[in-house]
LUMNUDO-619403 format. One record per residue (C-alpha): x, y, z; residue number from 1; residue in one letter. Coordinates in Angstrom, 2 decimals, padded with zeros to 5 digits. Example, Ala and Ser with C-alpha at 12.3 -4.5 7.8 and 13.67 -1.06 7.14 Angstrom:
REC       c1       c2       c3    k  r
REC   012.30  -004.50   007.80    1  A
REC   013.67  -001.06   007.14    2  S
This chain:
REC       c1       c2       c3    k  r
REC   088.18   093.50   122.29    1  X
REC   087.14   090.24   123.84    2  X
REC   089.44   088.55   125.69    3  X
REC   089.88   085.31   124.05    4  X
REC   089.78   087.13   120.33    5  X
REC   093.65   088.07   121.22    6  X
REC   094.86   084.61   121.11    7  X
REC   094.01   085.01   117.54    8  X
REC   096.82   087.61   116.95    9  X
REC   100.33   087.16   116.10   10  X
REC   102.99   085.98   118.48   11  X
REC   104.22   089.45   119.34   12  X
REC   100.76   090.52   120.29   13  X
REC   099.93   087.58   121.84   14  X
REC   102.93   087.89   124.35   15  X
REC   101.69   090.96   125.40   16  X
REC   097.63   089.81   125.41   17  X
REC   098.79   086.84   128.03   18  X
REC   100.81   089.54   130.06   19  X
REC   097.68   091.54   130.23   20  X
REC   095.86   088.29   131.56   21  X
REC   097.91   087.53   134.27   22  X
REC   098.45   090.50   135.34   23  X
REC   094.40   090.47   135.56   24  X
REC   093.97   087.55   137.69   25  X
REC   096.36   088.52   139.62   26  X
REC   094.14   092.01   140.42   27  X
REC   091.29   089.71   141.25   28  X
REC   093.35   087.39   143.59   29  X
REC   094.44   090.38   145.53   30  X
REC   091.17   092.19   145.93   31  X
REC   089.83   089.00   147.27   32  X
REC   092.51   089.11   149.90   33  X
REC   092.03   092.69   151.06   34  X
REC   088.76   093.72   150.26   35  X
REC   087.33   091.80   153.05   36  X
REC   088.43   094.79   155.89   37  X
REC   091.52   096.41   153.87   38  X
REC   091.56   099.66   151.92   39  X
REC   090.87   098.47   148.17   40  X
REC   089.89   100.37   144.91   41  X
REC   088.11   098.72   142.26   42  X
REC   090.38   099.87   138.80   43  X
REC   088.95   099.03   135.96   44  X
REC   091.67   097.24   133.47   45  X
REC   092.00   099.06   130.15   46  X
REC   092.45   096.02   127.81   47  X
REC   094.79   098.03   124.46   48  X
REC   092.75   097.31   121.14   49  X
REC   095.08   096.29   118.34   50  X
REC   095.67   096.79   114.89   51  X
REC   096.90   095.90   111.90   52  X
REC   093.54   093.49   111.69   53  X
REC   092.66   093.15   107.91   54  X
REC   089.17   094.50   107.23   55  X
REC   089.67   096.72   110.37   56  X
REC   090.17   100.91   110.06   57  X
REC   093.10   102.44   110.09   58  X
REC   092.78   104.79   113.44   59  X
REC   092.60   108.42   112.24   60  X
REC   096.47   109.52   113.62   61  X
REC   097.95   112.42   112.47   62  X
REC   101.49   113.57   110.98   63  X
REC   103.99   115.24   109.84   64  X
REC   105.72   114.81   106.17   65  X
REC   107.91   116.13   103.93   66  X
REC   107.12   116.93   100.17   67  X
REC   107.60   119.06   097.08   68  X
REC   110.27   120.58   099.21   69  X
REC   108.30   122.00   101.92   70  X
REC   106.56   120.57   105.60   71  X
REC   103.23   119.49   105.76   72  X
REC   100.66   118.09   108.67   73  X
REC   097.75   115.19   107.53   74  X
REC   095.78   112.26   108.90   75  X
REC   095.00   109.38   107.51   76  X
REC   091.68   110.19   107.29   77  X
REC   092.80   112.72   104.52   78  X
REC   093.18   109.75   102.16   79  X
REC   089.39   108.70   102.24   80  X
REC   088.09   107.95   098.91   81  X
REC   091.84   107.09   097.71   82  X
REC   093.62   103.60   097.92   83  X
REC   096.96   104.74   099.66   84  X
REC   100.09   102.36   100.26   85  X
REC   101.65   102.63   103.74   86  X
REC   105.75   101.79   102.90   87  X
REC   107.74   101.75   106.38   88  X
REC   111.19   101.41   106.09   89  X
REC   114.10   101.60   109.47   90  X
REC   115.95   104.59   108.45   91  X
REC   117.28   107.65   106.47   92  X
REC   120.93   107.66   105.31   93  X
REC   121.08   103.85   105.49   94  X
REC   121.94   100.79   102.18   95  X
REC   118.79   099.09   101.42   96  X
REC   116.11   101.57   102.39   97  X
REC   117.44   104.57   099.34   98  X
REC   116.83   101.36   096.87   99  X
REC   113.44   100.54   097.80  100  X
REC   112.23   104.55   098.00  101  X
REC   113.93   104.84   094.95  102  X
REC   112.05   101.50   093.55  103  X
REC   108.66   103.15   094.32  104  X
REC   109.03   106.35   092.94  105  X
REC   109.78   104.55   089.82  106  X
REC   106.73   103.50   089.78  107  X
REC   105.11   105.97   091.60  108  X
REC   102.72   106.99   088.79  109  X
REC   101.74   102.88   088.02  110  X
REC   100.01   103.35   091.68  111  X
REC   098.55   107.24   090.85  112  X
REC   097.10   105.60   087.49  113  X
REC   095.72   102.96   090.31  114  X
REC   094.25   105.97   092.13  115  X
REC   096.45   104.99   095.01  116  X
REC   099.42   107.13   097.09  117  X
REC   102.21   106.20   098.37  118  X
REC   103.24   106.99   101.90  119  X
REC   106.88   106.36   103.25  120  X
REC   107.29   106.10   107.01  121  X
REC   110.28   105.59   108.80  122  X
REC   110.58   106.97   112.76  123  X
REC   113.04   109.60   111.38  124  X
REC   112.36   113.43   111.34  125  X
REC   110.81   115.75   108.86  126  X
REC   114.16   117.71   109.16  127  X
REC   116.07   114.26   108.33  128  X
REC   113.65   113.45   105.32  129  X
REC   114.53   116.65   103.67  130  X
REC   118.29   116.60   104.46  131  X
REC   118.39   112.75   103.04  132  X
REC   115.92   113.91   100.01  133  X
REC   118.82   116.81   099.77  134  X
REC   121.84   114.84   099.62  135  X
REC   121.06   111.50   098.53  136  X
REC   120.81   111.11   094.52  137  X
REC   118.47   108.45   094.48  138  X
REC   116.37   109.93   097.38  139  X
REC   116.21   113.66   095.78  140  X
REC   113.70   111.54   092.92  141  X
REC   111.21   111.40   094.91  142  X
REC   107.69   112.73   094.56  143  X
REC   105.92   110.78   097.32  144  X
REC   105.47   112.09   100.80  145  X
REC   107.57   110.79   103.05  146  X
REC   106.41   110.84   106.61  147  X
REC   108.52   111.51   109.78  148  X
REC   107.11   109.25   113.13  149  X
REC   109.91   110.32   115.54  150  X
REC   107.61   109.33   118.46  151  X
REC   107.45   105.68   117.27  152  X
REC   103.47   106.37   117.11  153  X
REC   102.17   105.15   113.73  154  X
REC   105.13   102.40   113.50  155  X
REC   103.70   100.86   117.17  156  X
REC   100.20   101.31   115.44  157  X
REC   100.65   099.07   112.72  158  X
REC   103.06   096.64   114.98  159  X
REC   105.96   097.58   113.00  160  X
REC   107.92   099.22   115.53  161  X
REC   111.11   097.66   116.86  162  X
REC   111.74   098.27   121.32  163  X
REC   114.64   096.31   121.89  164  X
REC   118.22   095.49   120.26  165  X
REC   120.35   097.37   118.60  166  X
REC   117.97   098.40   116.37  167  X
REC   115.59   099.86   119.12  168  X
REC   113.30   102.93   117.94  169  X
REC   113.56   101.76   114.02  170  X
REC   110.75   099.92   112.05  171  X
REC   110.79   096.95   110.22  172  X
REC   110.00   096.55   106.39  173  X
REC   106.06   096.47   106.62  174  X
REC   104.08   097.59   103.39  175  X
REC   100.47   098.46   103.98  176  X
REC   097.81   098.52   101.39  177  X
REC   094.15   100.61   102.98  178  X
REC   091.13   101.06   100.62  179  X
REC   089.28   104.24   099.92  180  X
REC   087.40   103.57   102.88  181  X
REC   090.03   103.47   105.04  182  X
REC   090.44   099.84   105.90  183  X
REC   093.45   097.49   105.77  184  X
REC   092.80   094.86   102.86  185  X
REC   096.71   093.77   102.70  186  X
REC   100.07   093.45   104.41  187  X
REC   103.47   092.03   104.73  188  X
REC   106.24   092.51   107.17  189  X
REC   109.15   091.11   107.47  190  X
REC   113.21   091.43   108.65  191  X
REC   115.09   094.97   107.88  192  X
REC   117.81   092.96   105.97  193  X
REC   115.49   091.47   102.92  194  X
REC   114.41   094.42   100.42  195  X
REC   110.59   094.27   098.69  196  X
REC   109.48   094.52   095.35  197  X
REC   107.86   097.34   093.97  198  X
REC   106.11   095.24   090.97  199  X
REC   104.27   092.90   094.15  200  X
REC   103.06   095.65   095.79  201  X
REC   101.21   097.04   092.57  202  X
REC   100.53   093.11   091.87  203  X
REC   098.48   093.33   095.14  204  X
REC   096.90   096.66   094.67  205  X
REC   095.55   095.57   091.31  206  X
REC   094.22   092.17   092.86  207  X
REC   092.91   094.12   095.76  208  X
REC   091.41   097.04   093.60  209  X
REC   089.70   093.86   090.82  210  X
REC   087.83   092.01   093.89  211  X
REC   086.81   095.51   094.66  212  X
REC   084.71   096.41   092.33  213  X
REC   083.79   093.02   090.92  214  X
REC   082.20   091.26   093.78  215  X
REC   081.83   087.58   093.78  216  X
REC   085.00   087.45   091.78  217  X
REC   088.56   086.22   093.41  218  X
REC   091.88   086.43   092.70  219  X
REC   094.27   082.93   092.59  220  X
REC   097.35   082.71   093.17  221  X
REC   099.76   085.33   091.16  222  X
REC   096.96   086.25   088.91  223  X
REC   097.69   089.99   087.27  224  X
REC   095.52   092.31   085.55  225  X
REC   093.67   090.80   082.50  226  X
REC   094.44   087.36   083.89  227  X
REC   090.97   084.78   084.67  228  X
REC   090.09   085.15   087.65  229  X
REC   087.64   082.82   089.68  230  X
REC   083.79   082.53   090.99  231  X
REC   083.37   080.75   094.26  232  X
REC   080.02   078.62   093.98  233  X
REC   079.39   075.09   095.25  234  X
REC   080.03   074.04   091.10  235  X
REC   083.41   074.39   091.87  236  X
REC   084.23   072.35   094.71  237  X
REC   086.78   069.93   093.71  238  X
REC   087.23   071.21   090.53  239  X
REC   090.44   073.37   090.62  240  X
């Protein structure tokens, strides 16, 4: 990724982009210094791509999940041809996360009947997901898979992951919508102690699923399905 493209991220990444720089220059500075009779080696700098970019691929990780009461192994690249909605919440066993799980697999078949699956990710275990999905009345509903990222791996991936404070190795409340072509066409994250709606998310599937297959057509703002939707064209400059 170029360089300067990075200043174009969000603060958090940005923090680390500038790091990065400096940390380059500084490499250059001291090369110059020793290089001339010293014992130097020319390292080449590995600059970290990012993601989530919108429009971008999801990176093809793999994982672990529990479902239909038994373990299973997938990558994302499984989903191809499928819209599939990426739901990360902090943790098992916790207040606001059983509300929102249980939220979604209330409407769990609105997004199948949008030809879309649902994913939950939090960095707990498989071996937590099924005791929680065992004990917890709202949690035993489910029907989704709910995937375990103990290493923190797919939460850093989509910059959801949380290194520092008291809630250190968690995620934050980040809902991802990819296309059946695997690419990121929508998200929102946002603090651990504000629950999301269900009915947006399918609001956002449906605008993102319309645009999709009517091209030249947008979306304004709150429009739902059956709702007029609008043409960009220099006719209608000024006009709205």
């Amino acid at each position: 990724m170029p360089l300067f493209d990075s200043l174009f991220l969000p603060a958090y990444y940005r923090e680390t982009t500038l790091v990065v720089l400096i940390n380059f220059s500084h490499k250059n500075m001291s090369q110059d210094a020793c290089c001339g009779g010293g014992n130097c080696q020319d390292e080449t700098l590995d600059l970290p791509g990012f993601f989530p970019i919108i429009g971008k691929n999801v990176p093809h990780l793999e994982f672990d999940y529990f479902h239909k009461e038994g373990f299973h192994r997938s990558h994302f690249s499984d989903f191809h041809g499928k819209w599939v909605i990426v739901f990360f919440y902090p943790a098992d066993f916790t207040f606001i996360c059983p509300t929102e799980l249980e939220e979604m697999q209330k409407n769990y078949q609105k997004f199948q009947e949008l030809g879309a699956e649902v994913l939950s990710v939090s960095t707990d275990t498989k071996f937590t997901h099924k005791a929680w999905h065992d004990h917890s009345p709202a949690i035993k509903t489910i029907e989704y898979p709910m995937v375990a990222d103990p290493s923190g791996e797919i939460s850093r991936t989509f910059g959801v992951y949380i290194d520092e404070g008291e809630d250190n190795g968690l995620a934050l409340r980040g809902s991802f919508i990819i296309d059946p072509d695997g690419i990121l066409q929508a998200y929102e994250v946002h603090a651990n102690n504000v629950g999301r709606s269900a009915d947006e998310l399918l609001r956002k599937l449906e605008a993102a699923r319309f645009v999709r297959e009517h091209g030249g057509e947008v979306c304004p703002a709150n429009w739902k399905k059956g709702g007029k939707t609008l043409k960009p064209g220099i006719d209608l400059v000024g006009k709205i």
